[in-house]
C-alpha positions as CSV (number, residue, x, y, z in Angstrom):
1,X,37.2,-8.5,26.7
2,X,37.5,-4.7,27.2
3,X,40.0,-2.9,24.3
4,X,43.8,-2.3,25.5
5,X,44.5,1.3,26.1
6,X,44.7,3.7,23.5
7,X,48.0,4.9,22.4
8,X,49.5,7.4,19.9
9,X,50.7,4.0,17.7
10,X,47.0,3.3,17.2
11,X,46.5,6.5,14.7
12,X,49.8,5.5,13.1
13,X,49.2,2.1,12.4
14,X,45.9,2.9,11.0
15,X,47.6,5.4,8.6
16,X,49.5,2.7,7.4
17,X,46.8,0.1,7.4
18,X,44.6,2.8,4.9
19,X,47.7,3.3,2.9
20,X,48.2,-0.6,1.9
21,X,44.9,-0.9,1.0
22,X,45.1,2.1,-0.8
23,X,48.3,0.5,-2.8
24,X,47.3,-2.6,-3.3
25,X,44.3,-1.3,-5.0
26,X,46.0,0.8,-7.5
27,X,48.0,-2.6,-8.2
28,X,44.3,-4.1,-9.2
29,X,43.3,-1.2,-10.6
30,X,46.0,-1.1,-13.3
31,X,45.5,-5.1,-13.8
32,X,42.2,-4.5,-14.4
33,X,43.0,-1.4,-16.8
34,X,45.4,-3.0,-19.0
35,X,44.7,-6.6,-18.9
36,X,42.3,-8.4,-21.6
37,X,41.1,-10.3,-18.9
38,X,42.0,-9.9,-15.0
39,X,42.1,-12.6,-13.4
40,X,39.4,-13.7,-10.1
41,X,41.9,-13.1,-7.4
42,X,43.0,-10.0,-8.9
43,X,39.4,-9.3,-8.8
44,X,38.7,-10.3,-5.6
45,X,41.6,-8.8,-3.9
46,X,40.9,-5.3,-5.4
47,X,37.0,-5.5,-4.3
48,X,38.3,-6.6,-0.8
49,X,40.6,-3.5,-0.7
50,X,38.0,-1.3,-2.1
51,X,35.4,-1.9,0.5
52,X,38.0,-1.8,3.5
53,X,39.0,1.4,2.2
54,X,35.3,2.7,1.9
55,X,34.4,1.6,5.2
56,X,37.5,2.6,7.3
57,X,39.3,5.7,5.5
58,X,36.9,8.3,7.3
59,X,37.9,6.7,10.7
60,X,41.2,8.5,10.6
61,X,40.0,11.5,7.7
62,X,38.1,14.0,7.6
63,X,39.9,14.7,4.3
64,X,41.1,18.2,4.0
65,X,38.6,20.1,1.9
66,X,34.9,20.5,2.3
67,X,32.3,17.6,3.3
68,X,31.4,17.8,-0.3
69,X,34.8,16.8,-1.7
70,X,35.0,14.2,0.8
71,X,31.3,12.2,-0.9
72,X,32.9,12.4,-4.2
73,X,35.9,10.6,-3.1
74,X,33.6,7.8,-1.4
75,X,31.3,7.8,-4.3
76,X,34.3,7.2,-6.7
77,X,35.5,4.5,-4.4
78,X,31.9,2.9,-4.6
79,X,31.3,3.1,-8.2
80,X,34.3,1.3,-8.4
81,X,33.9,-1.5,-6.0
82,X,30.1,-2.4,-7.4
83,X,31.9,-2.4,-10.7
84,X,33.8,-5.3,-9.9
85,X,31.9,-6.8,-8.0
86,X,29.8,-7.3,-10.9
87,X,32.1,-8.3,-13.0
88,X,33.0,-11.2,-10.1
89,X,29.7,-12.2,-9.8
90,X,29.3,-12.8,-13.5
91,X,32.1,-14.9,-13.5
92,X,30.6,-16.9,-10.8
93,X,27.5,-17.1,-12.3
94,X,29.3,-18.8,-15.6
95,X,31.3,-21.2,-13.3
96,X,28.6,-22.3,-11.4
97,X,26.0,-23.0,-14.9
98,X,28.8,-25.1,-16.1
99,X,29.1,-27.1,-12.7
100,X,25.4,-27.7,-13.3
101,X,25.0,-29.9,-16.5
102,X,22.4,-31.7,-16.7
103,X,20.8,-34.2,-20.1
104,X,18.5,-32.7,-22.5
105,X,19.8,-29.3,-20.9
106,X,23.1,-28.5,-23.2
107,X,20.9,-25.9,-25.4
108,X,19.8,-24.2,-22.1
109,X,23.1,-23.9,-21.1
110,X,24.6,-22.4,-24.3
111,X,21.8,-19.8,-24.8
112,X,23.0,-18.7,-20.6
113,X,26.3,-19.1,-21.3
114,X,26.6,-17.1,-24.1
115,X,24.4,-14.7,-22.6
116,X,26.4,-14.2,-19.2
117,X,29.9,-14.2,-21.2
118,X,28.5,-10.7,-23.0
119,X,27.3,-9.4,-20.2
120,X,30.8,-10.1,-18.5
121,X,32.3,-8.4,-21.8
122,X,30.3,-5.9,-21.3
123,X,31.2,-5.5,-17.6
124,X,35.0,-5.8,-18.4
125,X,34.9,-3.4,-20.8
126,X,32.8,-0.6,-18.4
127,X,35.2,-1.6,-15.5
128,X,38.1,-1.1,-17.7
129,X,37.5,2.3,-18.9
130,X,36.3,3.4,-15.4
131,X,39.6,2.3,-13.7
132,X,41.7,3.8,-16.4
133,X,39.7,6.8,-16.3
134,X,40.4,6.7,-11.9
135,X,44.3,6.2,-12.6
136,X,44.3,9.1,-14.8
137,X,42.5,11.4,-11.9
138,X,44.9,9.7,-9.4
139,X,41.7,8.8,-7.2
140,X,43.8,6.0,-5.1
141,X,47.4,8.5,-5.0
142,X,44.8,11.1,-3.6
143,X,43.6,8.8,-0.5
144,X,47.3,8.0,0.5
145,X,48.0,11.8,-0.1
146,X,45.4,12.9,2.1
147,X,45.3,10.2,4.7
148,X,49.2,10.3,5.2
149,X,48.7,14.1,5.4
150,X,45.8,14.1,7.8
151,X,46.2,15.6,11.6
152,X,46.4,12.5,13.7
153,X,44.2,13.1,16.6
154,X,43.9,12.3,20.2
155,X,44.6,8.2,20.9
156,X,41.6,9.0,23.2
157,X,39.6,10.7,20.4
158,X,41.0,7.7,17.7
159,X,39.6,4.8,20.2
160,X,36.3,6.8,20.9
161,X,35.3,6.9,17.0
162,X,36.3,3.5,16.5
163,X,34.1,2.5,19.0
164,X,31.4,4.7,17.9
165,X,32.0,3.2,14.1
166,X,32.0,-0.5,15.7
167,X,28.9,0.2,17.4
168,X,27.1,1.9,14.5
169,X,28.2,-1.6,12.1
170,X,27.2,-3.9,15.2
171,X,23.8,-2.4,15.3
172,X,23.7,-2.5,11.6
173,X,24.2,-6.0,11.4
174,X,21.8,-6.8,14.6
175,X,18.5,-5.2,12.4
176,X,19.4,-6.9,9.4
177,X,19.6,-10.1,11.2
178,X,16.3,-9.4,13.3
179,X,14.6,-8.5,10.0
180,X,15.8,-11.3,8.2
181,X,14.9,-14.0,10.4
182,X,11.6,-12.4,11.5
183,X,10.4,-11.9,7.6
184,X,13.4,-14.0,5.2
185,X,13.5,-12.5,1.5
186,X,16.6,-12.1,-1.3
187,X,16.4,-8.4,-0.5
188,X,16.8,-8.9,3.5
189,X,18.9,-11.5,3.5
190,X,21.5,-9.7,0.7
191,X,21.3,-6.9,3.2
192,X,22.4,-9.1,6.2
193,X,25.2,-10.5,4.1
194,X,26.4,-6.8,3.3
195,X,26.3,-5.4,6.6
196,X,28.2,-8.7,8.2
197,X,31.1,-7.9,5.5
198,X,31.4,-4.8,6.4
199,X,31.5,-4.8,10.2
200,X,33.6,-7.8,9.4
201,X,36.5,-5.9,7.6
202,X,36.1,-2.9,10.1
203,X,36.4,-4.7,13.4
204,X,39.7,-7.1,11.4
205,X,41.3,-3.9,11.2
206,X,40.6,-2.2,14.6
207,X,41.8,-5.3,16.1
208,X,44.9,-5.1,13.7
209,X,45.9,-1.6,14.8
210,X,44.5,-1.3,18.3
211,X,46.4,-5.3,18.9
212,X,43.2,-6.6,20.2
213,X,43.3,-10.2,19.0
214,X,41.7,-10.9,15.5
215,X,43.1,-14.5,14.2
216,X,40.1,-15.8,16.2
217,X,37.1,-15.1,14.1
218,X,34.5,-17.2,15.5
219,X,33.9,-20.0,13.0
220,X,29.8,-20.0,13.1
221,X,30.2,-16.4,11.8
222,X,32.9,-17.7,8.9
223,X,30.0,-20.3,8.3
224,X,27.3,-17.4,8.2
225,X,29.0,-15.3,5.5
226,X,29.8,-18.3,3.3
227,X,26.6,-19.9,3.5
228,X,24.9,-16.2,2.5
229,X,27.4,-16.0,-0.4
230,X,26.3,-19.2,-1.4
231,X,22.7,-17.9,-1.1
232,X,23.7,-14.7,-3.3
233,X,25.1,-16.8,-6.0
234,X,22.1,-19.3,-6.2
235,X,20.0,-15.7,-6.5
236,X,22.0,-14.0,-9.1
237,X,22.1,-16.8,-11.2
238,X,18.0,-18.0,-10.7
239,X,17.0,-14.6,-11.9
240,X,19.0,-14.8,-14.7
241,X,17.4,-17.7,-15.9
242,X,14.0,-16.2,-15.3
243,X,15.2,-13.7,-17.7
244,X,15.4,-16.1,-20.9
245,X,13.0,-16.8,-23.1
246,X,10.1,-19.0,-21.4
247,X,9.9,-22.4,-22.7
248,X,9.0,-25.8,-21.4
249,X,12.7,-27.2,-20.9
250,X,14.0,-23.9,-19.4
251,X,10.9,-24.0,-16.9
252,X,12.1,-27.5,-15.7
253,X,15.3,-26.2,-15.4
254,X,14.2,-22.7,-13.8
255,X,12.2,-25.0,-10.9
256,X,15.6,-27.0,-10.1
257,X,17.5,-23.7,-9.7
258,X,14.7,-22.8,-7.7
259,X,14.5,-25.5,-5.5
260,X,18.5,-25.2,-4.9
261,X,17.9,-22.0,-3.7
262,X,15.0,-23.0,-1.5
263,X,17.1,-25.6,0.4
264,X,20.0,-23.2,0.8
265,X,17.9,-20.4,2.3
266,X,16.4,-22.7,4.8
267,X,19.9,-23.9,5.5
268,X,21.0,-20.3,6.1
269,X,18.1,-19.6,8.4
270,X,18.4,-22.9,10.1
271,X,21.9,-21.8,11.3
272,X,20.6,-18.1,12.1
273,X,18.4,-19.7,14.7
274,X,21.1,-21.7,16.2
275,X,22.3,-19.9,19.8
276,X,25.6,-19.9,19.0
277,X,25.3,-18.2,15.7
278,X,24.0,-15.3,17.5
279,X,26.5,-15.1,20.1
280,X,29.0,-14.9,17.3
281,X,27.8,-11.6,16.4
282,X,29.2,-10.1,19.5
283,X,32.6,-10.5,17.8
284,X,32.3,-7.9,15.8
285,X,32.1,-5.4,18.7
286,X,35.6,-6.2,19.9
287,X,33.7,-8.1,22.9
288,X,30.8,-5.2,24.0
289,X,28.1,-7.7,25.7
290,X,25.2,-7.7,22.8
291,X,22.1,-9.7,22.4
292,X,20.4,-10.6,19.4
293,X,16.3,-11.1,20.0
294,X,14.4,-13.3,17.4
């Protein structure tokens, strides 16, 4: 389906696209610097926000300044997003060892446990000081200032370098899939996952500002991120385990995990192969006829 015509409300409605994001991130951002313990939405929500902001804030900028100035902001913007993403996957981590109980195993899963819930202290603590340090250096305040302040180009120009920044995540996506069918591993695979949520969140808002239809995300790629989250959880918390102290209980235990994550991957993969999976990745270019080759 070819993209309507480009008009002077698609630059505006990106604007304001950037600056919601921008504002519901400071919202997180000051839950997670003054709360003892944010809570997994808020978490959730302010990663989300984050990584829409990282990937579609230099679709309307350049920010005023110099290339250099422009990094930094991303960097800051990144340092903050893997912060909490760590701090989610931690607590994901704990959920899922205390789904997984198992007899003789209740040692095994205190020594994790305990170990995970530090680590997550840890975490909080680091993400804590890093967003009050962002707050105090008005790092979120300085996107909306910059963004609503930036020259709105061309609707011509605007359309061309969305499509151009579609394309660029499509093709992304296409070699992580190609390389992660042809050879699977937790590197390749965590790659695909990455690249799919990021072409995801761009092309959602392209089609929100450009009113190109986006309530129809095809459902075999809704079943191809969740099944490769499931797949990055099942990793995280395997090499954890493989981290404790060896013993001959925690090596029973170790293969089980190990096994889960076995029959996951080859569910994952299963559903790459399928036809349909792969046609789903044209979605993500707002329609522009792709092929994936295995």
């Amino acid at each position: 389906m070819p993209l309507p015509q480009p008009t002077a409300r698609d630059a505006t409605a990106l604007r304001a696209e950037i600056v919601r994001s921008a504002r519901r991130a400071e919202s997180g951002l000051r839950s997670c610097a003054y709360r003892t313990t944010p809570d997994p939405e808020t978490l959730h929500r302010l990663h989300r926000d984050l990584r829409e902001l990282r990937v579609t804030h230099r679709l309307l900028v350049p920010v005023p300044g110099s290339p250099e100035g422009e990094d930094v902001t991303d960097r800051r913007l990144s340092g903050l997003g893997r912060l909490v993403g760590e701090v989610r996957d931690r607590d994901v981590a704990i959920d899922l060892v205390l789904r997984s109980r198992g007899s003789g195993e209740v040692h095994l899963l205190r020594g994790l446990q305990t170990r995970l819930r530090h680590e997550g202290q840890i975490g909080r603590e680091l993400l804590r000081a890093q967003a009050r340090t962002e707050l105090e250096r008005h790092l979120l305040q300085t996107v909306i200032r910059d963004v609503s302040g930036a020259q709105v180009p061309a609707p011509a120009r605007l359309r061309r370098e969305m499509e151009t920044t579609l394309a660029r995540h499509h093709a992304a996506v296409l070699r992580a899939f190609r390389r992660a069918l042809r050879q699977p591993s937790t590197r390749r695979l965590h790659r695909l996952r990455i690249a799919l949520r990021n072409a995801h969140a761009l092309r959602t808002l392209v089609g929100r500002v450009t009113n190109h239809p986006v309530n129809r995300v095809p459902a075999e790629l809704e079943k191809l991120q969740r099944a490769l989250g499931r797949l990055h959880d099942l990793d995280m918390v395997t090499d954890r385990i493989a981290s404790l102290a060896a013993g001959a209980p925690l090596e029973e235990w170790e293969r089980r995990w190990r096994k889960a994550r076995k029959v996951e991957r080859i569910r994952v993969l299963a559903g790459m192969q399928r036809k349909r999976t792969r046609k789903s990745l044209r979605w993500l270019a707002l329609g522009v006829p792709s092929t994936v080759r295995t």
